[in-house]
C-alpha positions as CSV (number, residue, x, y, z in Angstrom):
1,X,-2.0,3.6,-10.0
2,X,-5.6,2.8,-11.3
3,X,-8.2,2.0,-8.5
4,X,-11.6,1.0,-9.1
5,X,-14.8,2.2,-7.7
6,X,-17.5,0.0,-7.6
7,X,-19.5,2.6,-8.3
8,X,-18.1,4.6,-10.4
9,X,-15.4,2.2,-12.3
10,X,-11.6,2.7,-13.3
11,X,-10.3,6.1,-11.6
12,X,-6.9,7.3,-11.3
13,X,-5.6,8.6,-7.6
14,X,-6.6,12.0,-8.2
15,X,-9.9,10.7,-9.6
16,X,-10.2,8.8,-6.5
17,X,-9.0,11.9,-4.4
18,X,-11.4,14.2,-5.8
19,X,-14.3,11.8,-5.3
20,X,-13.2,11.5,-1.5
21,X,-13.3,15.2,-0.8
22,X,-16.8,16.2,-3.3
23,X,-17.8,13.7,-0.4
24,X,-16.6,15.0,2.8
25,X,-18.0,18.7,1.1
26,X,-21.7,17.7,0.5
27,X,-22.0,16.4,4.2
28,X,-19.6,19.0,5.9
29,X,-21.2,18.5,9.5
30,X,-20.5,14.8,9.4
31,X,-17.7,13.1,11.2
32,X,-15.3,11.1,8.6
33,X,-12.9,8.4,8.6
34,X,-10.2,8.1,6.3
35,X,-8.8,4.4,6.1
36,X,-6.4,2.5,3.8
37,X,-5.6,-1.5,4.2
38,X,-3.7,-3.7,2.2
39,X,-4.3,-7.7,2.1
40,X,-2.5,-9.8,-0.2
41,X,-3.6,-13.9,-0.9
42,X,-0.5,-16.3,-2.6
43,X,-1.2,-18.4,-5.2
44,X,0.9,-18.5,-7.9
45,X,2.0,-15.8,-7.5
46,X,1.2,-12.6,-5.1
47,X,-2.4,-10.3,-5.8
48,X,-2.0,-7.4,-3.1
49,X,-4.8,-4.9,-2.7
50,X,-4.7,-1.6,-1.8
51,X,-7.8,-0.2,-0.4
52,X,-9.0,3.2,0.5
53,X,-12.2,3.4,2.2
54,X,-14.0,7.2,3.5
55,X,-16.8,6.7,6.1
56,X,-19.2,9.6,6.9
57,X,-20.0,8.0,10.3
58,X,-22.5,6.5,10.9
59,X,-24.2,6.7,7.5
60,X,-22.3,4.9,5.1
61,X,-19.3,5.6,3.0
62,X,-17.1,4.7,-0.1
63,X,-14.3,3.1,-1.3
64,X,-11.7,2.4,-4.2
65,X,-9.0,-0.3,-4.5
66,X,-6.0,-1.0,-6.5
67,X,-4.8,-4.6,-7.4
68,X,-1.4,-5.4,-8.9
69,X,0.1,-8.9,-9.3
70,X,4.2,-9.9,-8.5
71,X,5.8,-12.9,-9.0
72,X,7.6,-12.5,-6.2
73,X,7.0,-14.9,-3.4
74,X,8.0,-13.5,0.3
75,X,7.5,-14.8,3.4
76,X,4.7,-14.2,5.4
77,X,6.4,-11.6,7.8
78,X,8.1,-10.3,4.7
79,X,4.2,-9.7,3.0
80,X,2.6,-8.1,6.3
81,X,5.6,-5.5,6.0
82,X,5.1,-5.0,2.0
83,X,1.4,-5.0,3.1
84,X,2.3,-1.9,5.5
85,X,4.7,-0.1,3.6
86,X,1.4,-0.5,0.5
87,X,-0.8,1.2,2.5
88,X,1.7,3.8,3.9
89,X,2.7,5.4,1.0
90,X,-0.9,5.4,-0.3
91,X,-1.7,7.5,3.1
92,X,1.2,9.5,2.8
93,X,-0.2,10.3,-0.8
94,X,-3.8,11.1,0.6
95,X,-2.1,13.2,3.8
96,X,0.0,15.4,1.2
97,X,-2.8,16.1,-0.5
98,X,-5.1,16.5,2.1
99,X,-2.6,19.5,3.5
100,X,-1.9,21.2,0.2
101,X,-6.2,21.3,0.0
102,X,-6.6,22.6,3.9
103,X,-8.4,19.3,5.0
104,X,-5.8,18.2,7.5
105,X,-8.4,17.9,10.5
106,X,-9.4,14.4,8.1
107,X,-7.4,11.7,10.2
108,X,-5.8,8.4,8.5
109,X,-6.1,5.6,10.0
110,X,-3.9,2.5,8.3
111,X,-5.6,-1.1,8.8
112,X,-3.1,-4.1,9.2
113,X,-4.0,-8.0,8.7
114,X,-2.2,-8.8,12.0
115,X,-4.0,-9.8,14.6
116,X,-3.5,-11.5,18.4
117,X,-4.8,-14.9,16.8
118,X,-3.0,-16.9,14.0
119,X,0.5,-16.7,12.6
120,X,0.8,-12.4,12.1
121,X,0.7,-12.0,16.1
122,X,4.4,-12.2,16.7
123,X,5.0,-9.0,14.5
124,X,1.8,-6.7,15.2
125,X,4.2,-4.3,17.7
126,X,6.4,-4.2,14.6
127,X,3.7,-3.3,12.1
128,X,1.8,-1.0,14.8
129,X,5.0,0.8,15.6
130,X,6.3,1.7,11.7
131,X,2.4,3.0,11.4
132,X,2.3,5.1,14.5
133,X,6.2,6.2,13.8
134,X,5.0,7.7,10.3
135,X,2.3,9.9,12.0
136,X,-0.6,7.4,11.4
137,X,-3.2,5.7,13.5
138,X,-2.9,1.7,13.5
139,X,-5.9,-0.4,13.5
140,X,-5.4,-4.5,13.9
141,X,-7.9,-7.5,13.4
142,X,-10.6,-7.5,14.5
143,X,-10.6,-4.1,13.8
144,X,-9.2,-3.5,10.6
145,X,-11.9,-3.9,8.1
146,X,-10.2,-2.1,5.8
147,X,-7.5,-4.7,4.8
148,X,-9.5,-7.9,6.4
149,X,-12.6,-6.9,4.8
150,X,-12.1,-4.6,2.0
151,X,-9.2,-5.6,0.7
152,X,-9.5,-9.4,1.5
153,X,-12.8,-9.3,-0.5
154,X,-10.2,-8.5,-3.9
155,X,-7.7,-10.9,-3.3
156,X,-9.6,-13.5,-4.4
């Protein structure tokens, strides 16, 4: 999995893991937020993109993303799931690691592209509930930046 940094270019996930905690250590006082979304746009075929996003509130933060291309075509519903399942086994990555390096007070929070307005509405308790069952915190639009912002901003 190779995710880029705008900042600092192609990194792999340990790259990118490493990067997140130099960062939570040279603010230690500050309050973070740990967030990964996934959006995916159809054209020909499918560009998904996972994103992972650490905020040092209220003054600023990074983040990395990962883009990969299939030729499969699913159905909406079918994406928003493939879209959650992305960006929980990304967090489950970051959680593990996060453990094994005695950071587990940093919480994850998964954004979803579902909202209460457009086509996604009818399966956010769905999405919501598989997030919050694997021990994650579940944002949806107009609160998930991180997959309707972030990650949106890649697809294209």
């Amino acid at each position: 999995m190779n995710f880029i940094s705008p900042t600092k270019g192609k990194m792999d996930f340990d790259q990118v893991f490493d990067d997140i905690l130099e960062y939570v250590n040279d603010d230690v006082k500050s309050n973070y937020k740990l967030i990964v979304g996934t959006d995916s746009q159809l054209r020909e075929e499918v560009c998904y993109v996972t994103a992972i996003i650490i905020l040092r509130e209220g003054k600023g933060g990074r983040f990395y993303y990962y883009k990969e291309r299939e030729r499969t075509k699913l159905s909406l519903r079918q994406r928003i799931f493939y879209e959650t399942a992305k960006s929980l086994n990304v967090a489950a990555k970051l959680a593990e690691k996060l453990s094994d390096e005695g950071q587990p007070e940093i919480n994850i929070e998964i954004h979803l592209d579902v909202g209460e307005q457009g086509k996604t509405k009818d399966i956010i308790r769905e999405v919501v509930g598989m997030v919050n069952g694997s021990g994650f915190g579940a944002r949806i639009k107009p609160d998930s930046y991180g997959a309707s912002k972030v990650a949106d901003k890649y697809t294209k």
